[in-house]
RODO-2510 file (C-alpha; in nm, 4 decimals, decimal comma):
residues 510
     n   res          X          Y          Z
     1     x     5,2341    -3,9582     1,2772
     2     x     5,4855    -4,0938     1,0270
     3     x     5,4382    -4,0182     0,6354
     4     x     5,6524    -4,0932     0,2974
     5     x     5,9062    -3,7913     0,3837
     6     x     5,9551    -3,8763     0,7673
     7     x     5,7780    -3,8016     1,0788
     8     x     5,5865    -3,5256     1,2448
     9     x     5,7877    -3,3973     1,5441
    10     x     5,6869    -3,2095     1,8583
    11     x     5,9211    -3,0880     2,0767
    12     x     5,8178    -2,8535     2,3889
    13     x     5,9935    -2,4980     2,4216
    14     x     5,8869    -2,1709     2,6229
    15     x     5,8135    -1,7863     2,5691
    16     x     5,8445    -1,5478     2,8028
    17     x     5,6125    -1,2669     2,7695
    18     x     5,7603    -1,0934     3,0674
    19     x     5,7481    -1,3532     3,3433
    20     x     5,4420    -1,5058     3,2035
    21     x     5,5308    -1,8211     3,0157
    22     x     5,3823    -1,9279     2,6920
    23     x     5,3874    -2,2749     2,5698
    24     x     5,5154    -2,2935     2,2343
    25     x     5,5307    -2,6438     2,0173
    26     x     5,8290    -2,6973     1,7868
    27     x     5,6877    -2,9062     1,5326
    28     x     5,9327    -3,0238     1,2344
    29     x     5,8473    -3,2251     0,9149
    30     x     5,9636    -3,3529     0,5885
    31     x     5,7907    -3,2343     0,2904
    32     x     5,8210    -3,2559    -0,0620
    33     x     6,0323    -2,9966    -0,2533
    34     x     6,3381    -2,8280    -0,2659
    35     x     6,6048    -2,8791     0,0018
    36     x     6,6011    -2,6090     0,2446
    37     x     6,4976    -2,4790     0,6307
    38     x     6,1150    -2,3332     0,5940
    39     x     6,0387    -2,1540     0,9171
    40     x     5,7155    -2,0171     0,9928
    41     x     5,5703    -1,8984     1,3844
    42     x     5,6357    -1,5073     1,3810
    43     x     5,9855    -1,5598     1,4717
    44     x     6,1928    -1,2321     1,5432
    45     x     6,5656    -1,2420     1,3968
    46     x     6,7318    -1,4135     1,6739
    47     x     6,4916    -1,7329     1,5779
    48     x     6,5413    -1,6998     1,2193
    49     x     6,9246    -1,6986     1,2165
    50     x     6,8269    -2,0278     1,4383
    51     x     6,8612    -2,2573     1,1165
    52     x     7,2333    -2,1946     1,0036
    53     x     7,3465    -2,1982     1,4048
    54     x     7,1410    -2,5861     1,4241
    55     x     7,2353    -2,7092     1,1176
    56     x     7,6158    -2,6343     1,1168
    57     x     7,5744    -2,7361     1,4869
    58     x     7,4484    -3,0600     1,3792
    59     x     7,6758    -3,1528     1,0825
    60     x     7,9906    -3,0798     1,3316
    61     x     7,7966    -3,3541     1,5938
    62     x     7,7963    -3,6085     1,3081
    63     x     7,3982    -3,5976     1,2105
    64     x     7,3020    -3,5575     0,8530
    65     x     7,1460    -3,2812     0,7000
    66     x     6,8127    -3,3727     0,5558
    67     x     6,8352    -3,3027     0,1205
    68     x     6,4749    -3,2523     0,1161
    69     x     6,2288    -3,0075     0,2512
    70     x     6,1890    -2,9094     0,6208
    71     x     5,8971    -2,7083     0,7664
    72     x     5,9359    -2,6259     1,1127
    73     x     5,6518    -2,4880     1,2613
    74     x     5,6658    -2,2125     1,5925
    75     x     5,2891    -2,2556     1,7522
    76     x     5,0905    -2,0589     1,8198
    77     x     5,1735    -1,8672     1,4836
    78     x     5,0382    -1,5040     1,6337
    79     x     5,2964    -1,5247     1,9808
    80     x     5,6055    -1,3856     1,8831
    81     x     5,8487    -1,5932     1,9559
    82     x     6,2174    -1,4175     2,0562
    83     x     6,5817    -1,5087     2,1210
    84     x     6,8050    -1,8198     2,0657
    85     x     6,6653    -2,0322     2,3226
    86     x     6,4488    -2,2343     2,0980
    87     x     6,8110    -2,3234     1,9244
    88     x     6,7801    -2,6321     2,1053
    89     x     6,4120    -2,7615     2,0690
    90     x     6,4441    -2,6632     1,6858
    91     x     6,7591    -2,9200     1,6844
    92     x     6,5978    -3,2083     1,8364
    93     x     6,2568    -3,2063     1,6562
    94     x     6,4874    -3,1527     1,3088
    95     x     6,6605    -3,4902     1,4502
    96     x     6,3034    -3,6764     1,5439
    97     x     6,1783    -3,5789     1,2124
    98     x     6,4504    -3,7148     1,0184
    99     x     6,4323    -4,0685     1,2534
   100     x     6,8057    -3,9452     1,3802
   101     x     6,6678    -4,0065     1,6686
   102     x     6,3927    -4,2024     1,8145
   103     x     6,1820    -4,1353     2,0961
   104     x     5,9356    -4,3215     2,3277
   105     x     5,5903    -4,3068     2,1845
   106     x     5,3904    -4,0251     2,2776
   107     x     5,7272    -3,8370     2,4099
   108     x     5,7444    -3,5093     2,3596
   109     x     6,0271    -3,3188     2,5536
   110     x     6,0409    -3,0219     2,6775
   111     x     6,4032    -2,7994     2,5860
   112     x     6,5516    -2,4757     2,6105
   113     x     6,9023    -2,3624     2,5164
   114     x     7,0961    -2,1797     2,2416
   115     x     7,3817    -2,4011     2,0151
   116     x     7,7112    -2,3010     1,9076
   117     x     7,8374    -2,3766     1,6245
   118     x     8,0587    -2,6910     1,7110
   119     x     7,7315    -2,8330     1,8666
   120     x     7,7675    -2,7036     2,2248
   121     x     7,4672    -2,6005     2,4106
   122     x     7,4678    -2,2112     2,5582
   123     x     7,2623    -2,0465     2,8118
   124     x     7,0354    -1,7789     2,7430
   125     x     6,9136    -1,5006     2,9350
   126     x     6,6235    -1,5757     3,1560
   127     x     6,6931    -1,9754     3,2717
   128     x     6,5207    -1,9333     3,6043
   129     x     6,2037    -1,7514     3,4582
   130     x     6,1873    -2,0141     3,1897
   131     x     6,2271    -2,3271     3,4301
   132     x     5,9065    -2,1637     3,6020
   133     x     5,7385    -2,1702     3,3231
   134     x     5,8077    -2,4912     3,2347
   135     x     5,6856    -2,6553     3,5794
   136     x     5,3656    -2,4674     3,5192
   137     x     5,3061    -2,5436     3,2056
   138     x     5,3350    -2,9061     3,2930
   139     x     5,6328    -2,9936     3,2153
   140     x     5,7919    -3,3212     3,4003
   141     x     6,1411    -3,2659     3,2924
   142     x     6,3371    -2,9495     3,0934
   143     x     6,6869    -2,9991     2,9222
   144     x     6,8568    -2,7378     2,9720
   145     x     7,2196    -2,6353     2,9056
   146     x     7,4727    -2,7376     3,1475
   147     x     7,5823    -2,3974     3,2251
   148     x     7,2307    -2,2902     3,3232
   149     x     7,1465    -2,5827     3,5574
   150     x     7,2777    -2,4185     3,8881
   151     x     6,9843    -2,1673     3,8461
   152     x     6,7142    -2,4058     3,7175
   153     x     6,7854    -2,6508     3,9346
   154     x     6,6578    -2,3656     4,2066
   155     x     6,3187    -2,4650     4,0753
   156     x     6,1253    -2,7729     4,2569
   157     x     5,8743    -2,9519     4,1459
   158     x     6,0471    -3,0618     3,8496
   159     x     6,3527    -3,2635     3,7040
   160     x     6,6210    -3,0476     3,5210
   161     x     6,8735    -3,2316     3,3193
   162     x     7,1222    -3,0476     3,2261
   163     x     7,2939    -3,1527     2,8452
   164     x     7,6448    -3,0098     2,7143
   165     x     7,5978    -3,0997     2,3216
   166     x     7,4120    -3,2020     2,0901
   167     x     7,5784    -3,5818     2,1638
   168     x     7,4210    -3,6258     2,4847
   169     x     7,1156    -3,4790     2,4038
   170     x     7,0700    -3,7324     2,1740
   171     x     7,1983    -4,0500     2,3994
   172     x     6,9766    -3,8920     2,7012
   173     x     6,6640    -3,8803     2,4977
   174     x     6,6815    -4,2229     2,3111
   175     x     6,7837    -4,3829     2,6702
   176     x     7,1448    -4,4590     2,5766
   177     x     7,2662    -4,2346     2,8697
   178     x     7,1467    -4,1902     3,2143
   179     x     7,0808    -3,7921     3,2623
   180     x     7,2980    -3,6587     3,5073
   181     x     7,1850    -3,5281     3,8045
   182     x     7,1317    -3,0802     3,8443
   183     x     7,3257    -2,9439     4,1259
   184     x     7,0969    -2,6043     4,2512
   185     x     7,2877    -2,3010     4,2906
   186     x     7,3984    -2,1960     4,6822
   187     x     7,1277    -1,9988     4,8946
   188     x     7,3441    -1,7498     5,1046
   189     x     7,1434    -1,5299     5,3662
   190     x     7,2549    -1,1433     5,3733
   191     x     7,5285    -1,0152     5,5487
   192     x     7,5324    -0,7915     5,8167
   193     x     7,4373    -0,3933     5,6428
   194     x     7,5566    -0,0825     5,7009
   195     x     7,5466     0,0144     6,0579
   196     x     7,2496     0,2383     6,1333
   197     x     7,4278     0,4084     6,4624
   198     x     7,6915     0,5467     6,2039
   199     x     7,4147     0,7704     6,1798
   200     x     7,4953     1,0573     6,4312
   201     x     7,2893     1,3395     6,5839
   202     x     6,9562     1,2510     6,3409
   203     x     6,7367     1,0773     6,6332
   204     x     6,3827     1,1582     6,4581
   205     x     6,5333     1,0344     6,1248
   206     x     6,6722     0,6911     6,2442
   207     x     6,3312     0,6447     6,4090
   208     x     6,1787     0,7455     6,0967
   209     x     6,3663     0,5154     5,9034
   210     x     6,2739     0,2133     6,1523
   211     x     5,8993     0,2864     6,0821
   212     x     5,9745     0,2891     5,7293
   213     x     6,1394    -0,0603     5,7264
   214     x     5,8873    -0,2505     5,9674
   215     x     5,5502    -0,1260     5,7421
   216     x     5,7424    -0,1077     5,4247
   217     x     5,6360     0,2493     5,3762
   218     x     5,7683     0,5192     5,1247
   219     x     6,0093     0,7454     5,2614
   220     x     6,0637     1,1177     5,1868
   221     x     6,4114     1,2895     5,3214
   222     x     6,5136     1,6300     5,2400
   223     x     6,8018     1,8275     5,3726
   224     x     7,1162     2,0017     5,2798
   225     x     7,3985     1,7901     5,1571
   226     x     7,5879     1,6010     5,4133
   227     x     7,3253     1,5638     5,6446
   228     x     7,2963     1,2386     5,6089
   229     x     7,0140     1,1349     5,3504
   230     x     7,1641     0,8442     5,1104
   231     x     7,3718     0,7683     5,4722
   232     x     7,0481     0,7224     5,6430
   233     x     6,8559     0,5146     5,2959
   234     x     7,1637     0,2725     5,3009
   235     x     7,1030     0,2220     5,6525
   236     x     6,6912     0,1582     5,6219
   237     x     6,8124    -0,1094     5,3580
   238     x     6,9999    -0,2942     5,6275
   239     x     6,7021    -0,3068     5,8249
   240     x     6,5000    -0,5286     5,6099
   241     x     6,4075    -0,8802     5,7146
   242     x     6,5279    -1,1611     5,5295
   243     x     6,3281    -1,2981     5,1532
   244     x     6,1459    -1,6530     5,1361
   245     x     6,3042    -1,8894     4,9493
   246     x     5,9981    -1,7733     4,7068
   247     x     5,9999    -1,4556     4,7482
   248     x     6,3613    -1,4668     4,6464
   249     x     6,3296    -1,7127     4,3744
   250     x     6,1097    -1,4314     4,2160
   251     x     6,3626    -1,1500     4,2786
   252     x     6,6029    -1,3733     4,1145
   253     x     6,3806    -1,4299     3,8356
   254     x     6,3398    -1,1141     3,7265
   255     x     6,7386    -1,0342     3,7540
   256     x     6,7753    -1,3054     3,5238
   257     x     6,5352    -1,1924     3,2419
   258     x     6,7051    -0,8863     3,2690
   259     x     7,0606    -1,0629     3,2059
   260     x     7,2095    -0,9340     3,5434
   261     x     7,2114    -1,2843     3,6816
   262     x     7,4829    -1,5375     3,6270
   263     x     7,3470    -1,9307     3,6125
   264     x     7,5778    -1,9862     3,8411
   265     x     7,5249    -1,7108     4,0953
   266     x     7,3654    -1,7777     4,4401
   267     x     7,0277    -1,7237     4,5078
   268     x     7,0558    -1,4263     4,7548
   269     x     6,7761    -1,3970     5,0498
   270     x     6,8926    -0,9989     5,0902
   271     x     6,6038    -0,7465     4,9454
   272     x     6,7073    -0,5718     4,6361
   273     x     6,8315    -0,2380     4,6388
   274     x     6,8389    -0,0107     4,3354
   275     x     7,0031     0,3032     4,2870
   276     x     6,9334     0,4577     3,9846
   277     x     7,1434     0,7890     3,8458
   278     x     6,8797     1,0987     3,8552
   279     x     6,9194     1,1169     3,4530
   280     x     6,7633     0,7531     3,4464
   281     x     6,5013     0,7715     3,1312
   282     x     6,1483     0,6748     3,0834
   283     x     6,2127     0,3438     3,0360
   284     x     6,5100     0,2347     3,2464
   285     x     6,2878     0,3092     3,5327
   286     x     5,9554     0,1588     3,3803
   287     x     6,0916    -0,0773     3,1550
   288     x     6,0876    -0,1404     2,7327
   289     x     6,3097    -0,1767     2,4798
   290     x     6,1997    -0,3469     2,1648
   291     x     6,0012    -0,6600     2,1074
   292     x     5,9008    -0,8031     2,4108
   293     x     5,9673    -0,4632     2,6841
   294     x     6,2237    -0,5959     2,9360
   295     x     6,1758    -0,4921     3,3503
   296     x     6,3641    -0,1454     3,4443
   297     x     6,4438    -0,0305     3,8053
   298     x     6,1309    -0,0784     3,9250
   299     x     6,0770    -0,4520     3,8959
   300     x     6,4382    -0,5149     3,9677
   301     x     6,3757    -0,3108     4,3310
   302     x     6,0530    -0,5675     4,3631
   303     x     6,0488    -0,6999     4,7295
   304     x     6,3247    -0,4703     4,8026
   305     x     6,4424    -0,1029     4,8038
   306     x     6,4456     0,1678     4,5353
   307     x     6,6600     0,4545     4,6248
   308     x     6,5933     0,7763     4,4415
   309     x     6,8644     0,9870     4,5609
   310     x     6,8664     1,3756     4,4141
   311     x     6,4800     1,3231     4,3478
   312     x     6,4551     1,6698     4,2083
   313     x     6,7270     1,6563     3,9514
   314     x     6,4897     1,3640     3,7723
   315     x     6,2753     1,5076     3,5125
   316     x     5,9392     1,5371     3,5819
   317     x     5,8197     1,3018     3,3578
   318     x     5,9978     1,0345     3,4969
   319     x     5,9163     1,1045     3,8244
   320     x     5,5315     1,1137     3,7192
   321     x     5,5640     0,7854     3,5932
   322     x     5,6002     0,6247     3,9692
   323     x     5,2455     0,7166     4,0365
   324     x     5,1048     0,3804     3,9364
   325     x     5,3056     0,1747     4,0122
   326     x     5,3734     0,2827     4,3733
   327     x     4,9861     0,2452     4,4051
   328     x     4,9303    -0,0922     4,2304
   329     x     5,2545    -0,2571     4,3370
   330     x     5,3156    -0,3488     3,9512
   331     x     5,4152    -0,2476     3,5677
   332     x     5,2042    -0,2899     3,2860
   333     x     5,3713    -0,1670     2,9727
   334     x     5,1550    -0,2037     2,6242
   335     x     5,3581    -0,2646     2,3119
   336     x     5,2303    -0,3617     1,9895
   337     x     5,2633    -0,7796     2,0184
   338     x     5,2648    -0,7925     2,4220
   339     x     5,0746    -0,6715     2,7026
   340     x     5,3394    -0,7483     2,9639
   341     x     5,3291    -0,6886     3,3411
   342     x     5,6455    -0,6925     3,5813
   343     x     5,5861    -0,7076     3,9815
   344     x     5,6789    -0,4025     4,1736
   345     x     5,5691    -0,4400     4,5216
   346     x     5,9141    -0,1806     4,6182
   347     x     5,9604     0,0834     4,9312
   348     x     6,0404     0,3770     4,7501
   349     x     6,3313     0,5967     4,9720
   350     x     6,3951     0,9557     4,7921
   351     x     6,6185     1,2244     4,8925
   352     x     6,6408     1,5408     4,7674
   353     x     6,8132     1,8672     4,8215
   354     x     6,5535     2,1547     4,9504
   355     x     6,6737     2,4237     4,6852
   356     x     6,8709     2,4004     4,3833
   357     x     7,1730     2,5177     4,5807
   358     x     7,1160     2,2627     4,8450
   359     x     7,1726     2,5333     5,1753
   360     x     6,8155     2,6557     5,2371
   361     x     6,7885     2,6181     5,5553
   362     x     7,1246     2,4986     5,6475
   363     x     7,2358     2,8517     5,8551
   364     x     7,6232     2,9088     5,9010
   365     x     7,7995     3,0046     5,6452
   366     x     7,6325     2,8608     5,4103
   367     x     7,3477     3,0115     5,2903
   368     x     7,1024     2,9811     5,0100
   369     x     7,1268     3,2259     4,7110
   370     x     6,8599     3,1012     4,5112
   371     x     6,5617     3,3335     4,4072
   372     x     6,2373     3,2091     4,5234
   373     x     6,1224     3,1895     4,1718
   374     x     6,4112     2,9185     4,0863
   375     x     6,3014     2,7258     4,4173
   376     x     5,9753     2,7346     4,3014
   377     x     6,0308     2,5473     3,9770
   378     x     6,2574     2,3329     4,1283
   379     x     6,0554     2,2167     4,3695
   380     x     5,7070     2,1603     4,1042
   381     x     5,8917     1,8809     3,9502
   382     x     5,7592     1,6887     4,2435
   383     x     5,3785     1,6796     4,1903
   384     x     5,1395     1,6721     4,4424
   385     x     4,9820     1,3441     4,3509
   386     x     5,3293     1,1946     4,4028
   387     x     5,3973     1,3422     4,7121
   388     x     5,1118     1,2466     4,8278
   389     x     5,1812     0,8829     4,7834
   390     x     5,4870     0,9209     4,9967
   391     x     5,3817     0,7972     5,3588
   392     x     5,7104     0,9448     5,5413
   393     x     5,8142     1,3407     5,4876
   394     x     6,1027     1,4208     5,7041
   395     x     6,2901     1,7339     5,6748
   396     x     6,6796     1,6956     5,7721
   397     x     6,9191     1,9409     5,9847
   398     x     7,2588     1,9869     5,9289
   399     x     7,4453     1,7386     6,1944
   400     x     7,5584     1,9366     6,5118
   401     x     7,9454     1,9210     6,5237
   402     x     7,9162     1,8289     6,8858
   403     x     7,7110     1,4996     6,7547
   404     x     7,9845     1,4108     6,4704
   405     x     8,3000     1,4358     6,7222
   406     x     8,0803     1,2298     7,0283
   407     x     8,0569     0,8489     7,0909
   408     x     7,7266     0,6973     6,8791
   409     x     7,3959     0,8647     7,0079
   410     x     7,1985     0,5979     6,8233
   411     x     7,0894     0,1689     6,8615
   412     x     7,2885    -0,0447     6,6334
   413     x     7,1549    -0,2343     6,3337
   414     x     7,0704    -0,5419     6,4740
   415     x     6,8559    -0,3918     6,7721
   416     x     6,6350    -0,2284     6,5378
   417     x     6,6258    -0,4922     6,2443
   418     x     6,5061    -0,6722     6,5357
   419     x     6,2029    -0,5178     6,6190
   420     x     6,1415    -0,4486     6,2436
   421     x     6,1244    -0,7794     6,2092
   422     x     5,9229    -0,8705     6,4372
   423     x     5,6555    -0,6243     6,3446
   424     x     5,7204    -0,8292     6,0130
   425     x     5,6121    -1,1223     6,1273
   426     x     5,3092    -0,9584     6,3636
   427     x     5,2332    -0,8205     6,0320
   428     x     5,1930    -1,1480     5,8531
   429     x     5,0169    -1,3232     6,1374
   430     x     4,7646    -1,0221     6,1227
   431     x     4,6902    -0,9628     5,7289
   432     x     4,8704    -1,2513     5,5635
   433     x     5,1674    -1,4218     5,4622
   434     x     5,4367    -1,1737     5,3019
   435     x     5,2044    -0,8507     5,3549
   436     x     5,3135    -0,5489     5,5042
   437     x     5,1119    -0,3099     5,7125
   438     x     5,1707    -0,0452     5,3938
   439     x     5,0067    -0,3341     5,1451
   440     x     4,7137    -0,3795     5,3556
   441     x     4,3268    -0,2229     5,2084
   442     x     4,2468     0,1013     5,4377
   443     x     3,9277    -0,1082     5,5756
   444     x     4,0959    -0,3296     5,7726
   445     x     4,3358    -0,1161     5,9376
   446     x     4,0372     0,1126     6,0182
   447     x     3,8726    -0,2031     6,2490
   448     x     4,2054    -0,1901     6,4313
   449     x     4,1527     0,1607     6,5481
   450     x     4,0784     0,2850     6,9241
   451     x     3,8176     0,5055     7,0051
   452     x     3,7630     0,8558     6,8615
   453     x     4,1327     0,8348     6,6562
   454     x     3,9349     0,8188     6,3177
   455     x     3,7464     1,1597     6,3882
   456     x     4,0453     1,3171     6,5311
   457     x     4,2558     1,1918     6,2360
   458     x     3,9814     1,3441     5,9904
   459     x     3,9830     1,6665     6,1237
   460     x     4,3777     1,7473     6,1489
   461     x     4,3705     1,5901     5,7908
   462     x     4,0890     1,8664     5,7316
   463     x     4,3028     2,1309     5,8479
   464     x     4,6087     2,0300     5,6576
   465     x     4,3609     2,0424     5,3296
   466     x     4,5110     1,6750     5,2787
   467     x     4,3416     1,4112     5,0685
   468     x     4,1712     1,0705     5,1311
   469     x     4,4714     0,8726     5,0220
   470     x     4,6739     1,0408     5,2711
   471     x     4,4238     0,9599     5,5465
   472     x     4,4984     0,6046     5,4109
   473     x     4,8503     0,6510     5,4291
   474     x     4,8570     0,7965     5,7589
   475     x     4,6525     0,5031     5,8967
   476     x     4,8353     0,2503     5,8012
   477     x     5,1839     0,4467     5,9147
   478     x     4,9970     0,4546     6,2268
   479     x     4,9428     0,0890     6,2416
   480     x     5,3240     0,0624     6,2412
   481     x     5,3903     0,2840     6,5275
   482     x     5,1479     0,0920     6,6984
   483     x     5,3022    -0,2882     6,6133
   484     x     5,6361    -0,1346     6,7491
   485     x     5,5194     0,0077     7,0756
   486     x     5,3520    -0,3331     7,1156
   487     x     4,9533    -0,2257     7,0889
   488     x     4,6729    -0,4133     6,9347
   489     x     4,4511    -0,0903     6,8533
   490     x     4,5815     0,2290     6,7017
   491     x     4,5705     0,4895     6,9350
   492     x     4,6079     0,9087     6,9481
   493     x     4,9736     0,9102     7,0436
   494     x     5,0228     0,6402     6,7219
   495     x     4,8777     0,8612     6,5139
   496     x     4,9948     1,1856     6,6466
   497     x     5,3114     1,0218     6,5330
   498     x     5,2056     0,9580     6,1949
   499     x     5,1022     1,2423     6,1395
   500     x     5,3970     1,4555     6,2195
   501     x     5,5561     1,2784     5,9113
   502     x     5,3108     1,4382     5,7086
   503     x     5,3240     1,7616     5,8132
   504     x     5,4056     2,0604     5,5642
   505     x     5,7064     2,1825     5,7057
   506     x     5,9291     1,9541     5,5111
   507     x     6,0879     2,1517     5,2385
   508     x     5,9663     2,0588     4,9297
   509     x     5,6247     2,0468     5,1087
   510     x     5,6406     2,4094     5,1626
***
């Protein structure tokens, strides 16, 4: 709508609140008064300091700097609106307001980017999540910053044009210049992983492992040091099938809003794996940080692996704060201004010494010298609601010397990532696309079951004085056993199995 002072204009940007895009309207007019940048929308900082980067940006590009009043409006006023990536929306509305620059009737575009100084246009952090949001928001093209089109241009379903400064933004949008065309980033499949026969004289481990990877199911290992443990986790990682191209658009998405993603990097189709140090805080695993909290180890593990090597040494606090999310397969973190939630659909592997020492149980030489009261404590830092969560608790040996000097007692990699993924895909023809035997409700695996194995499952539960969810847990760990020996109903052997992975002989079970 044009006026005495100029013309109302809209420009189209988005928030992220987590990976949930907001729409948010850049609206710029002239108004009567003195000369100066008004801007109103809840904008943190970052947005504030926005004026001074767009309107030195501007005067170096050879526009004109309005000498009257300009309101530029963030809507909606209550969503906080963070970082520099509305640097670029703000610029081209300030431009369509002061008829700089003339669009198509009705055209509102849709932007993202931050400016330098000599009118350059900058990725931010979070280009993939933001394209996303975009497309389902509606948008039929985003301009985005030429740095940052490799990544967007990952996103179909709409048209990316990618802008270097403010003086092609400008020719683009009034139809002077052709945009040029978005080049996505490369999709690389993973590598060949560690080898799993590496793994010597640990039979009931590697086969644990395998289970683990082909039902996606939590993982427990506890042992004395150098038996193997992280050896054995690194190994279970190499097992994992393949991502979709969606599945690892979304990995890549939240890599990005956490800044550990390059524009340019390839989209990667191996699962995540996460290793956080035992001293990780409260909110490096969860997530936070101020504002708007940002995703911590557990979303960045999402569709992948989170390794929790020297479980024990983590405060208990931290530890606690898996219970949730392990169950729900997401993060919900409540801050003042957002209610955000992060995916975490992860396979947790831990590993953990038995004692504080490490050699309980180890014989030789080495043997433990800590009081029972000290193991005691050390082990209560685990709780029992967290344990019993964990679908897989396997107590580790020292390796037999015999075993370390011999030939490889074990199948390669590629056998077993084999039949994981094929009980994968059995998996997915049985429940649903991208579900895992561990994701599916208890009530369906029970109409899978032979004869008699639910009674005889209740009562060695029963004598074990174990709790519903692990007669959940055990179920569906039995539904694995059963996809890899090639059955259609879960029978007692497939469950006898199962359950020997629960039993309380593992260490910090005891």
């Amino acid at each position: 709508m044009n006026g005495a002072h100029g013309c109302l204009a809209t420009v189209h940007g988005v928030a992220l609140v987590g990976l949930e895009p907001r729409p948010v309207r850049v609206e710029a007019s002239m108004s009567p008064g003195l000369p100066g940048l008004r801007l109103v929308g809840l904008p943190d900082a970052a947005v504030r300091e926005a004026g001074e980067r767009v309107r030195t940006a501007l005067q170096r590009r050879g526009f004109a700097w309005p000498s009257e009043r300009l309101v530029v409006n963030l809507a909606p006023a209550d969503l906080p609106k963070a970082g520099s990536t509305f640097d670029l929306p703000l610029a081209i509305a300030i431009l369509v307001a002061t008829r700089q620059l003339r669009l198509a009737d009705g055209d509102q575009p849709w932007a993202c980017g931050e400016l330098g100084l000599d009118g350059t246009v900058r990725a931010t952090v979070g280009q993939l999540p933001t394209t996303v949001g975009a497309r389902d928001l509606g948008a039929p093209r985003l301009l985005v910053p030429d740095a940052a089109a490799p990544e967007a241009a990952l996103v179909p379903d709409i048209e990316v044009v990618p802008v270097a400064d403010l003086t092609e933004v400008a020719a683009v949008l009034s139809g002077e210049r052709p945009p040029r065309a978005a080049v996505p980033a490369e999709v690389v499949d993973p590598a060949v992983g560690a080898e799993l026969a590496d793994v010597r004289g640990q039979a009931i481990a590697r086969r644990a492992a395998e289970i683990a990877a082909a039902g996606g199911h939590h993982l427990l290992l506890s042992g004395p040091p150098g038996c193997g443990k992280t050896m054995l986790a690194h190994r279970l990682h190499a097992l994992l099938p393949p991502l979709t191209f969606d599945g690892a658009q979304e990995v890549a998405a939240l890599h990005s809003l956490a800044g550990e993603r390059a524009p340019d990097d390839p989209l990667s189709r191996r699962p995540p794996l996460r290793e956080p140090h035992h001293s990780v805080s409260m909110a490096g695993l969860v997530g936070g940080g101020a504002g708007v909290p940002r995703p911590g180890e557990l979303a960045l593990a999402h569709r992948g692996l989170l390794l929790m090597d020297e479980l024990l040494e983590t405060p208990r606090p931290v530890l606690d704060a898996l219970r949730q999310p392990l169950e729900r397969g997401e993060v919900v973190l409540n801050r003042a201004h957002a209610r955000v939630r992060y995916p975490c659909r992860i396979q947790l592997v831990a590993a953990t010494n038995p004692c504080p020492c490490g050699h309980l149980g180890s014989g030789g030489a080495r043997t433990c010298t800590c009081r029972p009261d000290r193991i005691d404590r050390y082990r209560a830092r685990l709780s029992g609601p967290l344990l019993d969560r964990l679908d897989l608790q396997l107590e580790l040996r020292p390796v037999d010397r015999d075993a370390l000097a011999g030939p490889p007692d074990g199948e390669p990699t590629a056998v077993v990532a084999r039949r994981v993924a094929a009980v994968r895909e059995l998996a997915t023809d049985r429940w649903g696309a991208g579900t895992r035997n561990a994701d599916v409700d208890a009530a369906d695996v029970r109409r899978t079951c032979g004869p008699n194995v639910l009674s005889a499952l209740a009562d060695a539960l029963e004598t074990l004085g174990a709790s519903a969810r692990a007669f959940d847990r055990v179920l569906r760990v039995a539904r694995t056993v059963a996809d890899l020996d090639g059955a259609d109903r879960i029978g007692r052997p497939h469950v006898d199995e199962a359950l020997a992975y629960r039993l309380p002989d593992a260490s910090v079970a005891a």
